[in-house]
C-alpha positions as CSV (number, residue, x, y, z in Angstrom):
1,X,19.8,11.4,57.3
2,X,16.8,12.6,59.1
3,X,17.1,16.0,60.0
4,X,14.3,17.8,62.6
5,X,13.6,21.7,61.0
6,X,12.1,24.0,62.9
7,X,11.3,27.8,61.4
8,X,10.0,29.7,63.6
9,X,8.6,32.4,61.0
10,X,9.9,32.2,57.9
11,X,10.9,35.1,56.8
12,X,10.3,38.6,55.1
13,X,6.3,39.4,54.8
14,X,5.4,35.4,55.0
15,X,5.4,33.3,57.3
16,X,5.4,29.2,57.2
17,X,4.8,27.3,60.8
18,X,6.6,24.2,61.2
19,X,5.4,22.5,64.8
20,X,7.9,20.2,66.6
21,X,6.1,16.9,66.1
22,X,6.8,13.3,64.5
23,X,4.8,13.5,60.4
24,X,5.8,10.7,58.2
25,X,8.6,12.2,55.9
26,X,6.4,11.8,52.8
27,X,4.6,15.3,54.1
28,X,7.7,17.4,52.5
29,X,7.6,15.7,49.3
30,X,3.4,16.2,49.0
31,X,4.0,20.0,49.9
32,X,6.6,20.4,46.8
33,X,4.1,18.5,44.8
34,X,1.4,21.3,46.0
35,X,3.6,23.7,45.0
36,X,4.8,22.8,41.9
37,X,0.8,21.6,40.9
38,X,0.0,25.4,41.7
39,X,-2.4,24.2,44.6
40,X,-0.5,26.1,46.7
41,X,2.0,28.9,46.3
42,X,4.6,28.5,48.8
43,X,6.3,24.8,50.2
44,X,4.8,24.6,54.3
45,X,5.1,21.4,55.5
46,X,4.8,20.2,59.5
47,X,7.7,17.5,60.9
48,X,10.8,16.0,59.7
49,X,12.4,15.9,57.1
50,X,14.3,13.1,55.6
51,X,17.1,15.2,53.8
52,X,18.1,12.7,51.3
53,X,19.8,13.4,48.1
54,X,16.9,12.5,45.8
55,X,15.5,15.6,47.9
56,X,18.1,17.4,47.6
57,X,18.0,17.3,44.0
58,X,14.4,17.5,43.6
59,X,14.3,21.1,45.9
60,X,17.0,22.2,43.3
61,X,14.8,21.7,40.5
62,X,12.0,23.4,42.2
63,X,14.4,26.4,42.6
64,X,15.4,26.5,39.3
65,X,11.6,26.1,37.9
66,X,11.5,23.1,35.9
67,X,9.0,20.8,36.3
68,X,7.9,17.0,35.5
69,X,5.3,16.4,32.6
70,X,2.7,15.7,35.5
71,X,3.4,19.2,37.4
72,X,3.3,20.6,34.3
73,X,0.2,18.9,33.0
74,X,-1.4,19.4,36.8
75,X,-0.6,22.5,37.1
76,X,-1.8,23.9,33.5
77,X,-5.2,22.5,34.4
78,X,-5.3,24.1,37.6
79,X,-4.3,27.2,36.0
80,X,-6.7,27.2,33.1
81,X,-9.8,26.2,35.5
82,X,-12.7,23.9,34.8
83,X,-14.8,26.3,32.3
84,X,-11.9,26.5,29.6
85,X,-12.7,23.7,27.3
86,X,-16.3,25.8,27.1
87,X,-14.5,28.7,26.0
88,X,-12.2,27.0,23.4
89,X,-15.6,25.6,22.4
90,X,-17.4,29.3,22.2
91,X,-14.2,31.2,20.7
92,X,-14.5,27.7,17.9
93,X,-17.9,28.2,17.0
94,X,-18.0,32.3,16.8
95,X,-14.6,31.9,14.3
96,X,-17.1,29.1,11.8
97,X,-19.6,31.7,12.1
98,X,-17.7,33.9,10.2
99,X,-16.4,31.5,8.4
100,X,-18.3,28.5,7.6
101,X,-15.5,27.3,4.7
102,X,-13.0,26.8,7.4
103,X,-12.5,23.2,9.1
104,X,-14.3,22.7,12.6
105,X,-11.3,20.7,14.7
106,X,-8.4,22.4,12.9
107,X,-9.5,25.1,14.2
108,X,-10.4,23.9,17.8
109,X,-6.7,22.3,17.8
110,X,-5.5,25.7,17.3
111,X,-7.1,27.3,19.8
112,X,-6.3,24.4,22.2
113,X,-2.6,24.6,21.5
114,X,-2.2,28.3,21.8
115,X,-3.9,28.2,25.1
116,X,-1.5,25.2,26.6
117,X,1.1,27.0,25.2
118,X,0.1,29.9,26.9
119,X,-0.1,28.7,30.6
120,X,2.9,26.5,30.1
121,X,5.4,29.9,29.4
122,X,3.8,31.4,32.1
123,X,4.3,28.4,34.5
124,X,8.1,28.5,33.3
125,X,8.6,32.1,34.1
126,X,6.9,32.2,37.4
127,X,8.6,33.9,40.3
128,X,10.2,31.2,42.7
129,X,8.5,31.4,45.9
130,X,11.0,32.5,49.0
131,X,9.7,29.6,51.1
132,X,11.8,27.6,48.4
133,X,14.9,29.6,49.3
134,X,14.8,29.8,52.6
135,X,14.1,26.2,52.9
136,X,16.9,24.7,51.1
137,X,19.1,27.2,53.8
138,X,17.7,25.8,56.5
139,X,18.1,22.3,55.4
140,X,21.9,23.3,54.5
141,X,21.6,22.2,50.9
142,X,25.4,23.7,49.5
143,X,24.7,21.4,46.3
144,X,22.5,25.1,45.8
145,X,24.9,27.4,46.1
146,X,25.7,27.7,41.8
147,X,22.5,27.7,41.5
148,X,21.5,30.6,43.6
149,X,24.3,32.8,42.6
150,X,22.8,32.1,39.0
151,X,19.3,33.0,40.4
152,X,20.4,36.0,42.2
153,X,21.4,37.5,38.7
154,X,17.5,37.5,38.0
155,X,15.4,39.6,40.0
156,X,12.2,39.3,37.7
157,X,12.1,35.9,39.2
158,X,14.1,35.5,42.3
159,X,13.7,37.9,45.7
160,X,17.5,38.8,45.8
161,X,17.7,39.5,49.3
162,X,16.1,36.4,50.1
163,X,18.9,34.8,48.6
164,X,21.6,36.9,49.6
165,X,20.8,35.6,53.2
166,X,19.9,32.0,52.2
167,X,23.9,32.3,51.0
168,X,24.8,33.7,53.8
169,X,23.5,30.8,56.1
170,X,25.0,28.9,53.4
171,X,28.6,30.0,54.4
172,X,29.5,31.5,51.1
173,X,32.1,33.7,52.0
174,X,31.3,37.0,50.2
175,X,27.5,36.9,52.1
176,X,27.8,35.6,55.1
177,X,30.5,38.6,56.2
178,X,28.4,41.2,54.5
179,X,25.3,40.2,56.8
180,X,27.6,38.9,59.8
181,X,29.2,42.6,59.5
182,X,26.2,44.2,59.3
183,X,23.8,42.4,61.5
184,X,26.5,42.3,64.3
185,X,27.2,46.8,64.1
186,X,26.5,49.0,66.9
187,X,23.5,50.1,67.4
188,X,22.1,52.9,65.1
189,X,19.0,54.7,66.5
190,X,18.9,54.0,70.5
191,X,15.4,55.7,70.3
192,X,14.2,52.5,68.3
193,X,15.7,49.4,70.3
194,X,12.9,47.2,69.8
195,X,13.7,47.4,66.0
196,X,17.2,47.7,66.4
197,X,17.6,44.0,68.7
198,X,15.3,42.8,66.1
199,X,18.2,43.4,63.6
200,X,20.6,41.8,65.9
201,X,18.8,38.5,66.5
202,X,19.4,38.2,62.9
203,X,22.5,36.6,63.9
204,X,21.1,33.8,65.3
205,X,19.9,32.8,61.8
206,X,23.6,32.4,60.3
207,X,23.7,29.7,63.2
208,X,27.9,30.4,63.6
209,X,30.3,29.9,66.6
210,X,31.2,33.4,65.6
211,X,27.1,34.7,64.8
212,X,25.9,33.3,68.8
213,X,28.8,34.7,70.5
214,X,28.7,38.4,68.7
215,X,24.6,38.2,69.5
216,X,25.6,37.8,73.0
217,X,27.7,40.9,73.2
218,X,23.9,42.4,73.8
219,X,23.3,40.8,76.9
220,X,24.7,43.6,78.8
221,X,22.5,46.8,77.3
222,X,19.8,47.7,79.5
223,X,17.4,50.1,78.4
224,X,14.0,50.3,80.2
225,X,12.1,53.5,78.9
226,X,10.1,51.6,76.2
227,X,6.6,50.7,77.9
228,X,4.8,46.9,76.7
229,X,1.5,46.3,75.7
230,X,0.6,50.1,76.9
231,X,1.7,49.3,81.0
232,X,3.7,51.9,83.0
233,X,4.9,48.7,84.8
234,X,6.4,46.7,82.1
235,X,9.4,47.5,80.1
236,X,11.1,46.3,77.0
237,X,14.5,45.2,77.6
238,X,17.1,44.7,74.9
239,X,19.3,42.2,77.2
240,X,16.1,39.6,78.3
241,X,15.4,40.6,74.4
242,X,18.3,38.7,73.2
243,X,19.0,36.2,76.3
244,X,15.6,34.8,75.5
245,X,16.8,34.4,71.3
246,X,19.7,33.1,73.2
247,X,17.7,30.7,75.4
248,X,16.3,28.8,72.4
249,X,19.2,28.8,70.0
250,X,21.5,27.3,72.3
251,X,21.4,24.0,73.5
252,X,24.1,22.9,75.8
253,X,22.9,21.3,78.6
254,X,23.9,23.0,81.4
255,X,23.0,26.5,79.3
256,X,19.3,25.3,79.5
257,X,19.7,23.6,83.0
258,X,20.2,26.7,84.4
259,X,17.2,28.4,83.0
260,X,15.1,25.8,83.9
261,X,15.9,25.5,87.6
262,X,16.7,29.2,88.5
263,X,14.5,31.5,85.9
264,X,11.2,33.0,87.4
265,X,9.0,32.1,84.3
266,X,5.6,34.1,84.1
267,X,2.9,34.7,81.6
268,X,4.9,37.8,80.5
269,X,7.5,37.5,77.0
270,X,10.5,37.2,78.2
271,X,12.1,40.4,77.6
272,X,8.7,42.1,79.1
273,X,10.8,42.7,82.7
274,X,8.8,44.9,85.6
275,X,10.2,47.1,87.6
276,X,11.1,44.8,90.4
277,X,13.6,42.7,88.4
278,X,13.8,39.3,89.9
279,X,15.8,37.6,87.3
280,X,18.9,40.2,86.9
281,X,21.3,37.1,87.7
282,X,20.2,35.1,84.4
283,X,21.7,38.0,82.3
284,X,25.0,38.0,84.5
285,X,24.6,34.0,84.3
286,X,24.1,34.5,80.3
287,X,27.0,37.1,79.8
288,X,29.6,34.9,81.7
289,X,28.6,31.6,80.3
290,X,29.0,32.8,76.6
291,X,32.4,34.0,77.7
292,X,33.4,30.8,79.1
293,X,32.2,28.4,76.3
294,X,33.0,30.7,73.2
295,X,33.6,27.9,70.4
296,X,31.6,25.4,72.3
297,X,27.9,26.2,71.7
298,X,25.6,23.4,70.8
299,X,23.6,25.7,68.1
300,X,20.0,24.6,67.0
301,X,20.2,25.5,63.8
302,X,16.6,24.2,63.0
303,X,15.9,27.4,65.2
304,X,15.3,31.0,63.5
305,X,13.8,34.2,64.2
306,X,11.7,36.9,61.9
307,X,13.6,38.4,58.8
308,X,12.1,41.7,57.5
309,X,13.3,43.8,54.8
């Protein structure tokens, strides 16, 4: 099954572009091998993904840190850099200066071996990157789910929020209704909206019937006394805010139809509305068709938005 993944920005302090385009599907598979080599510290990769079960597997591995004998081998001489052969060498001769009774390669062996040994535990207690995480939710990977709840037990070596939402997404029970509950609350601080609809497009990332229509529910607040980009002319607005999160999460034909045909696009953000507000029917537009088609959303789940802490 090929699947087409999107992630807008990642998530949580890092942030992995994906662009919509047609890669060969070997471009996932070299970015794990970047990864698990150390050449890189996070899995980015650009295209599709063919979501097999040999991948499937193989991302599960990666979550749970083992490697092959050629990571391992790869990645210990990436670790150890070029000169260290030259220092086993130095440490070698300064010990047989002290020493001269004592045997030349026995004692190079020695230092050898402590050194692989070294760099091999600390490859095995790494800390798993969260672009591992968040990709095998995205990619809807439930052959995961033991696994993470074993991860999430270890927070030396796993980012447990990370986690918590990758679950969440996920559809295990317990985590998807703590983060549908709280990303779906009333507002908190009405003097922060910006931050505040930034919570609530978190919805959009469980990718649910249930998440797109309780984002939705937003569509209606207007608030208008937060200035963009420093203008007295523009204001934010937490209803184009959302309708715009909306706009590119669901995909039912005549959802986006409408936009297309009757939306006064400009080289303003969408939720950047001025004073004269020439497209107040899209939110009426958005508000009713929600209503109408609650259940019935074709979701693009390959869509997502930012996750901060």
């Amino acid at each position: 099954m090929k699947t087409k993944i999107f992630l807008g920005i990642l998530l949580i302090n890092f942030t992995t572009i994906i662009n919509a385009q047609q890669y060969d599907c070997g471009d996932i598979w070299r970015s794990i091998d970047d990864y698990q080599t150390g050449r890189y510290s996070n899995i980015t990769f650009t295209g599709h993904v063919c979501l097999t079960d040999s991948l499937k597997n193989k991302l599960i591995s990666v979550l749970r840190n083992e490697y092959t004998d050629e990571e391992m081998d790869a990645r210990i001489t990436r670790d150890m850099g070029s000169k260290w052969l030259q220092y086993i060498e130095r440490d070698t001769r300064n010990i047989l200066a002290k020493d001269s009774l004592l045997n030349y390669q026995q004692i190079k062996d020695s230092l050898m071996n402590a050194e692989l040994a070294y760099w091999k535990t600390k490859a095995q207690n790494r800390r798993i990157d969260k672009s591992v995480i968040t990709l095998i939710s995205f990619l809807d990977i439930k052959e995961a789910i033991p696994t993470l709840h074993e991860a999430i037990k270890d927070p030396k070596r796993y980012d447990t929020y990370t986690i918590e939402i990758a679950l969440a997404r996920l559809r295990d029970s317990v985590y998807y209704k703590k983060y549908f509950n709280e990303w779906s609350k009333p507002f908190d601080n009405e003097k922060d909206m910006i931050q505040e609809t930034g919570h609530k497009k978190r919805l959009i990332f469980l990718a649910t019937q249930e998440s797109m229509y309780a984002l939705s529910k937003y569509l209606s607040i207007d608030k208008g006394e937060y200035t963009v980009s420093g203008s007295a002319e523009l204001y934010y607005h937490v209803g184009y805010d959302v309708l715009y999160t909306l706009y590119q999460g669901v995909k039912n034909e005549d959802f986006q139809q409408y936009f297309k045909e009757n939306f006064l696009w400009s080289f303003l953000p969408m939720y950047a509305i001025e004073k004269k507000d020439v497209n107040k029917p899209a939110i009426s537009f958005a508000i009713d068709w929600m209503e109408a088609n609650k259940g019935k959303y074709i979701i693009d789940r390959d869509f997502s938005v930012r996750l901060e802490d």
